[in-house]
KEGUVEX-991623 format. One record per residue (C-alpha): residue in one letter; residue number from 0; x, y, z. Coordinates in Angstrom, 1 decimal, m for minus. Example, Ala and Ser with C-alpha at 12.3 -4.5 7.8 and 13.67 -1.06 7.14 Angstrom:
BEGIN
("A",0,(12.3,m4.5,7.8))
("S",1,(13.7,m1.1,7.1))
//
This chain:
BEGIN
("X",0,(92.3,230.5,m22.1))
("X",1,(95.9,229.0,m23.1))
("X",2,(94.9,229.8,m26.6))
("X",3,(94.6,233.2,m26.0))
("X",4,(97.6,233.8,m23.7))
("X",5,(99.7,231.9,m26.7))
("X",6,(98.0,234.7,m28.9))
("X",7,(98.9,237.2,m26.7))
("X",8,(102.7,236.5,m26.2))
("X",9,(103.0,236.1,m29.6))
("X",10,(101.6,239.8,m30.3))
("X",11,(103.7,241.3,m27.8))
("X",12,(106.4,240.1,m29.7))
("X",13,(105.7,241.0,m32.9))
("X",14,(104.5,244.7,m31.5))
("X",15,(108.2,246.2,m33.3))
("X",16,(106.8,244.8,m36.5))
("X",17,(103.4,246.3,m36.2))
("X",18,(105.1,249.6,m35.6))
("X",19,(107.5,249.4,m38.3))
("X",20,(104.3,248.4,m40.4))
("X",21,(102.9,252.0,m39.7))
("X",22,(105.9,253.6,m40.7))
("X",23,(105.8,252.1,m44.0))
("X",24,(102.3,252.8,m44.7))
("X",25,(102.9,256.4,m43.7))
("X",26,(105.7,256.8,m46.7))
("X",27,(102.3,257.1,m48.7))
("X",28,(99.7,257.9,m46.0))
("X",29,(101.5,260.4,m43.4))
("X",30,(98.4,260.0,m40.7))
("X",31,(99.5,256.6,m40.1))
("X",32,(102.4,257.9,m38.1))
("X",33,(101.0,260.5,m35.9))
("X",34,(98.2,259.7,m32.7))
("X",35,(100.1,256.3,m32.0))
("X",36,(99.2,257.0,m28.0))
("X",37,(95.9,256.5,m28.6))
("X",38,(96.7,252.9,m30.4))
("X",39,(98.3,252.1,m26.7))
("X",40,(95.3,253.3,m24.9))
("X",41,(96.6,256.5,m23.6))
("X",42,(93.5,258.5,m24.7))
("X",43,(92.4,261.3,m22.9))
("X",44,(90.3,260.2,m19.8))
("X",45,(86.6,261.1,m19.9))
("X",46,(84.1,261.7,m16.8))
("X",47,(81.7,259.1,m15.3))
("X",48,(79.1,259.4,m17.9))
("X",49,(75.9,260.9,m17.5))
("X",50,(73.6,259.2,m20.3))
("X",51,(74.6,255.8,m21.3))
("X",52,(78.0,255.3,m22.6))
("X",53,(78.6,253.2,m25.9))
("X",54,(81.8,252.5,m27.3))
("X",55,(81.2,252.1,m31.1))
("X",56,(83.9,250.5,m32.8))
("X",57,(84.7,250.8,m37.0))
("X",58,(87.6,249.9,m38.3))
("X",59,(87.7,252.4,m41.7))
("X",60,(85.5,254.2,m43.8))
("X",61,(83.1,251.2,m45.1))
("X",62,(82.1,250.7,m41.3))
("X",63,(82.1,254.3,m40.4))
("X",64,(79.7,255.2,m43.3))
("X",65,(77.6,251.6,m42.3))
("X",66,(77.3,252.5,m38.8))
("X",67,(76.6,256.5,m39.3))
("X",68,(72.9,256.2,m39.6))
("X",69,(73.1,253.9,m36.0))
("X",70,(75.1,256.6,m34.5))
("X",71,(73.3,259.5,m35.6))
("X",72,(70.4,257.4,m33.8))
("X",73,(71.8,257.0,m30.7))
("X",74,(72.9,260.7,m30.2))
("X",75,(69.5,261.6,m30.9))
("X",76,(68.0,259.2,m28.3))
("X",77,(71.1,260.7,m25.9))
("X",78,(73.5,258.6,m25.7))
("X",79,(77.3,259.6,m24.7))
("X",80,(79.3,257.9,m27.9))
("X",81,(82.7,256.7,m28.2))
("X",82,(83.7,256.3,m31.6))
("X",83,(87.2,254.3,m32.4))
("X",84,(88.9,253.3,m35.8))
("X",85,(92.0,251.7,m37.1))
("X",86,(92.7,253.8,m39.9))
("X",87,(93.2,257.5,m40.7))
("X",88,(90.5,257.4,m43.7))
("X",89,(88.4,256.2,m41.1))
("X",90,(88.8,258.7,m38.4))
("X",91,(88.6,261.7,m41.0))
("X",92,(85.0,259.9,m42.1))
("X",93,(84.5,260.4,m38.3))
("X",94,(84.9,263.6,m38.0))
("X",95,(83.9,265.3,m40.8))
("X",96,(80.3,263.7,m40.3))
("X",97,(80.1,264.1,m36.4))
("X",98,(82.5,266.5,m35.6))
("X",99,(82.6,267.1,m31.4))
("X",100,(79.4,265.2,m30.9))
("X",101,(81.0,262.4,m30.1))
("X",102,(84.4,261.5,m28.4))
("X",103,(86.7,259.7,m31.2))
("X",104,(90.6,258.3,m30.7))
("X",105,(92.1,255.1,m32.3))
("X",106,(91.1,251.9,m31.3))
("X",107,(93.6,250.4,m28.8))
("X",108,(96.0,247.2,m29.9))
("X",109,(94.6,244.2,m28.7))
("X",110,(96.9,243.6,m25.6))
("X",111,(95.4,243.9,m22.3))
("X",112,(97.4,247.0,m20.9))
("X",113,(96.6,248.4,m23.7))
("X",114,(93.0,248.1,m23.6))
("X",115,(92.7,248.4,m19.6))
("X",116,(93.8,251.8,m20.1))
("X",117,(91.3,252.6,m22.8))
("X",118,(88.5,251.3,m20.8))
("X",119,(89.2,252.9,m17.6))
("X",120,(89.2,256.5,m19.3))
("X",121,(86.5,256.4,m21.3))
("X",122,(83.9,253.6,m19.1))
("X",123,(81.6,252.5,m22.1))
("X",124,(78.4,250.8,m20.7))
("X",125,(78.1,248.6,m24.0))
("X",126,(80.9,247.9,m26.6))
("X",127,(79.2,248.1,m30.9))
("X",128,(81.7,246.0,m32.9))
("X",129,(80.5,247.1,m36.6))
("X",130,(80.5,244.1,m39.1))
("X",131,(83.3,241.2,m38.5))
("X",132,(86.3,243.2,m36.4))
("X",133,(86.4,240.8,m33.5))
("X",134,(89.6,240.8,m31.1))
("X",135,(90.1,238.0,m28.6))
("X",136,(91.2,240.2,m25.9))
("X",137,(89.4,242.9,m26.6))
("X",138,(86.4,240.9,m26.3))
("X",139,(87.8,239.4,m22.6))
("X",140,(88.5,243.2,m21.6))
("X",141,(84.7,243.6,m22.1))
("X",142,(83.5,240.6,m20.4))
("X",143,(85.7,240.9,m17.4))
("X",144,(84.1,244.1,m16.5))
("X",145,(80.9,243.0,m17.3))
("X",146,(80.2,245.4,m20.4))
("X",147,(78.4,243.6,m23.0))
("X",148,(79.5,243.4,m26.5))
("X",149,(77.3,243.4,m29.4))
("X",150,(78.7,242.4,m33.1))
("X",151,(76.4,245.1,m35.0))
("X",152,(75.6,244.0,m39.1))
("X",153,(77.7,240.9,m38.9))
("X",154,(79.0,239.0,m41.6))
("X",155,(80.9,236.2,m42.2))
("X",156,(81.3,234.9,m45.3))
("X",157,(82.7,231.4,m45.8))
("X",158,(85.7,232.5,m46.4))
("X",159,(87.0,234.1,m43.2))
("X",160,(85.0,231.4,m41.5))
("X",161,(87.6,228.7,m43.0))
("X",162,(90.3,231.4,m41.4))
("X",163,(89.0,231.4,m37.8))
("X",164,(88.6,227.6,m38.0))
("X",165,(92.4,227.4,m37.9))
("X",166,(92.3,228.7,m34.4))
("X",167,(89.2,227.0,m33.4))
("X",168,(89.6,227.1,m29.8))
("X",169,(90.9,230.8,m30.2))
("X",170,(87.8,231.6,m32.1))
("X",171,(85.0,229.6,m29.9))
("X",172,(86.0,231.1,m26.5))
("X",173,(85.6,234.7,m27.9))
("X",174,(82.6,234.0,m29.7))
("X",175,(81.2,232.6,m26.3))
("X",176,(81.7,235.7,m24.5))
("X",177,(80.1,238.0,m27.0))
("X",178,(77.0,239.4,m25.8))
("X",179,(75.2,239.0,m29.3))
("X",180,(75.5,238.8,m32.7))
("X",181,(73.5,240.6,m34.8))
("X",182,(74.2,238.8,m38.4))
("X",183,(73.0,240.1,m41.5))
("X",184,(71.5,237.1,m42.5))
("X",185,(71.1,233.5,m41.7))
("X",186,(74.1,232.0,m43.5))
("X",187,(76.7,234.4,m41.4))
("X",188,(74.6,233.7,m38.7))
("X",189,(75.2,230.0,m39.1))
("X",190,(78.9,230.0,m39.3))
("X",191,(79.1,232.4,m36.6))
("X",192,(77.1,229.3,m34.5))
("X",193,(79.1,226.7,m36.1))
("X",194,(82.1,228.4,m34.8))
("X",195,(81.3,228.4,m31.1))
("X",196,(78.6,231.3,m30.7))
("X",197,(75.8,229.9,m28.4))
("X",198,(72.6,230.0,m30.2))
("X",199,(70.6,232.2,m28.6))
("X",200,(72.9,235.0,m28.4))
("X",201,(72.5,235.2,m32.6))
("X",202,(69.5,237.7,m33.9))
("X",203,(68.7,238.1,m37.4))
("X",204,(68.3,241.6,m38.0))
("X",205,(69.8,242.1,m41.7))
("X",206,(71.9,245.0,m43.3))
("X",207,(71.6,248.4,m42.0))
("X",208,(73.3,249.2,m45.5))
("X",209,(70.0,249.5,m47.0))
("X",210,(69.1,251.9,m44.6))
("X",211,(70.8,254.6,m46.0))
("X",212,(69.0,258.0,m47.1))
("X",213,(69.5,260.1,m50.1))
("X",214,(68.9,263.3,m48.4))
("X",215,(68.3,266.8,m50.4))
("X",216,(72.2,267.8,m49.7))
("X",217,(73.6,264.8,m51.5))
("X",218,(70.7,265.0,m54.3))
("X",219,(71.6,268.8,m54.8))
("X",220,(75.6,267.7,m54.9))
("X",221,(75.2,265.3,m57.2))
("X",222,(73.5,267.0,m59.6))
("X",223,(76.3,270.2,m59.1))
("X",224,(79.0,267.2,m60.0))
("X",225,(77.4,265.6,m62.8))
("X",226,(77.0,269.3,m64.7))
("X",227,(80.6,269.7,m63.7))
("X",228,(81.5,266.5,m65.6))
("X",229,(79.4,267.2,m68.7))
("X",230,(80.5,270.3,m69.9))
("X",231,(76.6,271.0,m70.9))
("X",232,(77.1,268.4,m73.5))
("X",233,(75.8,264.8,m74.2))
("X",234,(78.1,262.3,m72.3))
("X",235,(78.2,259.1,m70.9))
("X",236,(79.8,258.8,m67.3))
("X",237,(81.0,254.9,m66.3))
("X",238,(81.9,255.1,m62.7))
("X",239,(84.2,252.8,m61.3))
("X",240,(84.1,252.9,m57.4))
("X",241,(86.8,251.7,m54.6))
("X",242,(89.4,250.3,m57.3))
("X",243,(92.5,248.1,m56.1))
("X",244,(95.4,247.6,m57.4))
("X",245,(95.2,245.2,m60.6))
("X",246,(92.1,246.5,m61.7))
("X",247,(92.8,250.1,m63.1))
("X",248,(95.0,248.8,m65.8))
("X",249,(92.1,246.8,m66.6))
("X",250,(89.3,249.0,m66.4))
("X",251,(91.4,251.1,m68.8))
("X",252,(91.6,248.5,m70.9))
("X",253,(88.0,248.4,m71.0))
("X",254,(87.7,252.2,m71.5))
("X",255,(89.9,252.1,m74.6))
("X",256,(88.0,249.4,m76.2))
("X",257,(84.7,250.9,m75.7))
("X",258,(86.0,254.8,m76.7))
("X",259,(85.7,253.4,m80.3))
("X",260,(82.3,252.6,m80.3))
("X",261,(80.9,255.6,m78.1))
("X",262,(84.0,258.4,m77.8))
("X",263,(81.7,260.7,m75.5))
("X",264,(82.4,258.2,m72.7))
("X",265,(83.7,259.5,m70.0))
("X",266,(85.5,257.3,m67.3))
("X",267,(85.6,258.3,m63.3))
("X",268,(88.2,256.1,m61.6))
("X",269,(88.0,256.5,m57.7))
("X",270,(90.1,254.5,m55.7))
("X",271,(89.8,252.7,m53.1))
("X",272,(92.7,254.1,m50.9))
("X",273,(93.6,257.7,m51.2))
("X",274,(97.6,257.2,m51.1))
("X",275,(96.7,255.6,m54.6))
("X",276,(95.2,258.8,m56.2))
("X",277,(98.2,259.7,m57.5))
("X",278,(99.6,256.5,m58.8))
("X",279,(96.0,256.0,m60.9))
("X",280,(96.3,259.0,m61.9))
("X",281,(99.7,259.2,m63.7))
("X",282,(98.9,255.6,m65.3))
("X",283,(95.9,256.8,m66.9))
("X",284,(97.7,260.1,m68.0))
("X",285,(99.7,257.5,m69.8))
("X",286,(97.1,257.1,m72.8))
("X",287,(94.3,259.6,m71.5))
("X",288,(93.2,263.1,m71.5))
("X",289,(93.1,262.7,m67.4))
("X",290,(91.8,265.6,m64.7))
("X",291,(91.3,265.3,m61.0))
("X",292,(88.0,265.9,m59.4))
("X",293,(89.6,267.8,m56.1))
("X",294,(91.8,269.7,m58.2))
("X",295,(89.0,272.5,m59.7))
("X",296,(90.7,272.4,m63.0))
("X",297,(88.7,272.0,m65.6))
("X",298,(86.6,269.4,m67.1))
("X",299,(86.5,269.6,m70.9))
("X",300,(84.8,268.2,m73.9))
("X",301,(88.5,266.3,m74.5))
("X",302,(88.8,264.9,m70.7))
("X",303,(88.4,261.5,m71.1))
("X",304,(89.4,260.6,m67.4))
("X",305,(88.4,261.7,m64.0))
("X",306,(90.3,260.5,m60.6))
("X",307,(87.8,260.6,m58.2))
("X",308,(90.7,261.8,m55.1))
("X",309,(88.2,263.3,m52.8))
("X",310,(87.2,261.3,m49.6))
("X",311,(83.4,261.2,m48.5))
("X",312,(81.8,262.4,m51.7))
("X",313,(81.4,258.9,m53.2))
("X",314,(77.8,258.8,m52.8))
("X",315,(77.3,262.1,m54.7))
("X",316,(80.5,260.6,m57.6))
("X",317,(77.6,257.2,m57.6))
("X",318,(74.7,259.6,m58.3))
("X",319,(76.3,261.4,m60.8))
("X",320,(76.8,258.7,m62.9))
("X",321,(75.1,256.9,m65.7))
("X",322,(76.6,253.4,m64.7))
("X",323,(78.7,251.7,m62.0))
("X",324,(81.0,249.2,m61.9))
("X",325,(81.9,248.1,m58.4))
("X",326,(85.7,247.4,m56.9))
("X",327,(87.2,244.6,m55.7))
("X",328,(85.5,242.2,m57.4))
("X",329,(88.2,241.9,m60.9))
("X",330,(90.5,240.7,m58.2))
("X",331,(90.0,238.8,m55.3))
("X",332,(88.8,240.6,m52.7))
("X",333,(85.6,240.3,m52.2))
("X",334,(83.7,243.3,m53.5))
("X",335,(82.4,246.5,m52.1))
("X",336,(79.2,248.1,m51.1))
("X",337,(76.4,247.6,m53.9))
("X",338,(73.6,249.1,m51.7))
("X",339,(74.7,252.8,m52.3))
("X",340,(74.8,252.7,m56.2))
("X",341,(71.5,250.3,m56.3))
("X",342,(69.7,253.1,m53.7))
("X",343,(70.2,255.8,m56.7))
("X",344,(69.0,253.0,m59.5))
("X",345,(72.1,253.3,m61.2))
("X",346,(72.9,249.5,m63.3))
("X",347,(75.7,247.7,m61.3))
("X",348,(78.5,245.7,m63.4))
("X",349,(81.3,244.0,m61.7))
("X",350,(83.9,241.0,m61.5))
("X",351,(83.2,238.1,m60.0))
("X",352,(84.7,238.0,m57.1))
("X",353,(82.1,238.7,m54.4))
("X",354,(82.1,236.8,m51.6))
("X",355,(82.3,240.0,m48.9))
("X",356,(78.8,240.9,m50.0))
("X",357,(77.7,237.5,m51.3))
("X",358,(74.0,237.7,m50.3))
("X",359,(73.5,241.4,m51.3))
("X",360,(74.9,240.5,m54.8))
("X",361,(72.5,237.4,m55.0))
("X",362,(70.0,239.3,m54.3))
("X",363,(71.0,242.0,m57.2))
("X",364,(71.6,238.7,m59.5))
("X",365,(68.4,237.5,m59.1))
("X",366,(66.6,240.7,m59.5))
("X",367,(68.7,241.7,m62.8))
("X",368,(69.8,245.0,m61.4))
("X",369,(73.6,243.4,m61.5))
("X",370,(75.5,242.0,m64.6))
("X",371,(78.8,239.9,m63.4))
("X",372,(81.6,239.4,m65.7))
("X",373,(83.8,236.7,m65.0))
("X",374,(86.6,238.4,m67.0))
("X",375,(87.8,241.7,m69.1))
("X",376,(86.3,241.0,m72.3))
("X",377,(83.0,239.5,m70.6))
("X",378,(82.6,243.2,m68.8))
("X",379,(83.4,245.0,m71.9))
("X",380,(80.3,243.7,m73.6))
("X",381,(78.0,243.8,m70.3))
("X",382,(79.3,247.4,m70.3))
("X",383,(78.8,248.2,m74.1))
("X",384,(75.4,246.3,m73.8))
("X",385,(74.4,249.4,m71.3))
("X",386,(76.1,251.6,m73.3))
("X",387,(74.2,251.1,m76.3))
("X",388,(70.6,251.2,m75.1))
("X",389,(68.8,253.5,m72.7))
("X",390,(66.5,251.4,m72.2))
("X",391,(68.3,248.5,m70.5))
("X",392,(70.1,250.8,m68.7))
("X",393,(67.0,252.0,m66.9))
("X",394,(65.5,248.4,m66.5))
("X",395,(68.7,247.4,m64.7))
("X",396,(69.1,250.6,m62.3))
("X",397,(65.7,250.4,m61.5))
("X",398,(65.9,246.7,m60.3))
("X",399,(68.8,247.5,m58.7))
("X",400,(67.0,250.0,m56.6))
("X",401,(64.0,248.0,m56.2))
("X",402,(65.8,245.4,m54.3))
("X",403,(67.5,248.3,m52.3))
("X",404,(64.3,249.6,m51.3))
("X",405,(63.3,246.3,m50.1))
("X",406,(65.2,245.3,m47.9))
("X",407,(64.9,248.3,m45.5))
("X",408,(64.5,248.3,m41.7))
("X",409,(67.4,246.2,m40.3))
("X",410,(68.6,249.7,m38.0))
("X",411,(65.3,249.4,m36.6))
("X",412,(65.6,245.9,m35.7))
("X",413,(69.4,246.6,m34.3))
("X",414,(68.6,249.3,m32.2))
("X",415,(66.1,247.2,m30.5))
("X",416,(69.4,244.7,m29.9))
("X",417,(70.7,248.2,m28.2))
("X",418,(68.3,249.0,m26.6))
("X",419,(67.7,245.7,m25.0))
("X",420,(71.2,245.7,m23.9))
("X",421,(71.2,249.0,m22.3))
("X",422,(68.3,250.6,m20.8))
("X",423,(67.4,254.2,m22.8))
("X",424,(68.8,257.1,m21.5))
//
């Protein structure tokens, strides 16, 4: 408890510099600056609810695509949603796929005026934490009013486990007042225990990642995108999906040493943050024959780059590719989502740093449907190896979507979590 009142304090304090923060992310990002009521908890207040209330919380647009299929789920069963992010990429990911069928503001700061306020207008019977976004006080808010919290598609890799060991008592009181984890698999399950979580409030239930669904709209967009790109001629499209800063340059780097060998390649860069779209774009205009996929303009025989700027088409970009390589992982941070790319059997290159999906790319590993390079030159010839025969390209896509097909059912086994916490409606 002293922990957390220490934390507390200290936030308060710093609250200027969180604000100030927003301000300089919206000199590239405008959104950041408008809605900032809602990150104080004055949202509009909502009516007792009539079905079963859940708060589901995802912080941007990796945990808003993760947790669509679980929310698409629970409107259908009729449950009354509340959906919260943190960032504006996140709440535009909201609303474009749910639109008015649910009730969606910004996630309140984690101080407790802020958060009283929040829950007293919109009175969620059960609080969905989506992946590892866990706030002492939020947490306590939930507890004190008795509305149980459940840490959906957890992970913890050992990484941020080292980081909430600093504040050990911190982390261990929150952990013991979470309703249940349900962990991805055993080893975040295990550091989520070792940290303080009791036992047997920790279920296995696995990734709901791999429960996504290539319906017939994304097929038929895909396929719309991937003529685009060609021109009706014979090319060769290298994705590279949710770049940071550091890797472009490289990636490029890559691109010019393969053009020589096979000049029908054609490279789609897509960003990881959108207020980098531009900034991508001019450095490849620097040494490339560069168009933008939002723009409409044409896509030539000479284009030799494509900035992917558009937000929530990059499952169509993935399928409209030949091969992927995966961001994140040149520098350290971690990596991305593998599971989309491996679902359309596309072969999966990447960096080596990994340790956000650690399991998933074991499992890829193992299987052969993912070739890691530990640096530029390494990737260049996992890349040309691809390149070169059609053949290996289709045996590594096709184990990569062999191990995405088996390790379906984890929403199943996470809505049973939900619904054991909260009666159906």
């Amino acid at each position: 408890m002293l922990a957390r009142i220490l934390y507390t304090t200290v936030f308060y304090l710093i609250l200027p510099l969180v604000l100030l923060r927003l301000l300089w992310r919206a000199r590239k990002a405008p959104a950041y600056a408008r809605r900032w009521r809602e990150r104080f908890g004055w949202v509009p207040p909502l009516a007792a609810p009539v079905a079963p209330r859940v708060w589901v919380h995802a912080v941007s647009v990796g945990e808003t695509l993760a947790a669509l299929p679980l929310m698409h789920r629970l409107l259908d069963s009729g449950y009354d949603l509340v959906v919260t992010t943190t960032t504006p990429t996140g709440s535009e990911r909201v609303r474009a796929a749910l639109g008015d069928s649910v009730y969606h503001v910004y996630a309140p700061y984690d101080l407790p005026d802020c958060l009283g306020r929040f829950l007293r207008r919109t009175r969620p019977q059960l609080a969905i934490i989506m992946e590892t976004e866990l706030w002492p006080n939020t947490i306590a808010a939930c507890a004190s009013r008795e509305i149980p919290v459940l840490v959906a598609n957890a992970r913890l890799s050992a990484r941020s486990a080292a980081g909430y060991g600093r504040f050990a008592s911190l982390a261990s009181h929150m952990l013991q007042q979470l309703t249940c984890v349900a962990a991805q698999h055993a080893e975040d399950g295990e550091r989520f225990v070792a940290l303080g979580l009791p036992p047997e409030r920790l279920a296995i239930t696995g990734n709901i990642k791999f429960d996504l669904t290539l319906n017939d709209a994304v097929r038929n967009k895909s396929s719309q995108i991937r003529e685009r790109w060609l021109c009706s001629g014979e090319r060769l499209v290298l994705l590279a999906a949710s770049t940071h800063p550091g890797e472009d340059e490289l990636l490029l780097q890559v691109f010019a040493a393969l053009r020589a060998e096979c000049p029908q390649l054609l490279l789609v860069l897509v960003p990881r943050h959108p207020e980098r779209f531009d900034a991508v774009a001019q450095m490849a205009a620097r040494e490339f024959v560069v168009a933008r996929h939002s723009g409409g303009e044409a896509i030539t025989a000479d284009t030799q780059v494509i900035i992917g700027d558009t937000m929530g088409e990059l499952m169509a970009l993935l399928g409209a590719s030949d091969l992927v390589f995966m961001g994140g992982t040149l520098i350290q941070h971690g990596g991305h989502n593998f599971i989309e790319p491996a679902a359309w059997g596309k072969p999966l290159v990447s960096g080596d740093s990994l340790y956000n999906f650690a399991e998933v790319s074991r499992l890829l590993m193992a299987a052969e449907g993912l070739l890691v390079a530990s640096d530029v030159d390494e990737l260049t010839r996992h890349v040309r190896d691809l390149l070169q025969s059609p053949q290996r390209r289709l045996q590594v896509g096709e184990a990569a979507r062999g191990v995405a097909e088996a390790n379906r059912g984890a929403l199943q086994r996470l809505l049973q979590e939900v619904e054991r916490l909260l009666p159906h409606a």
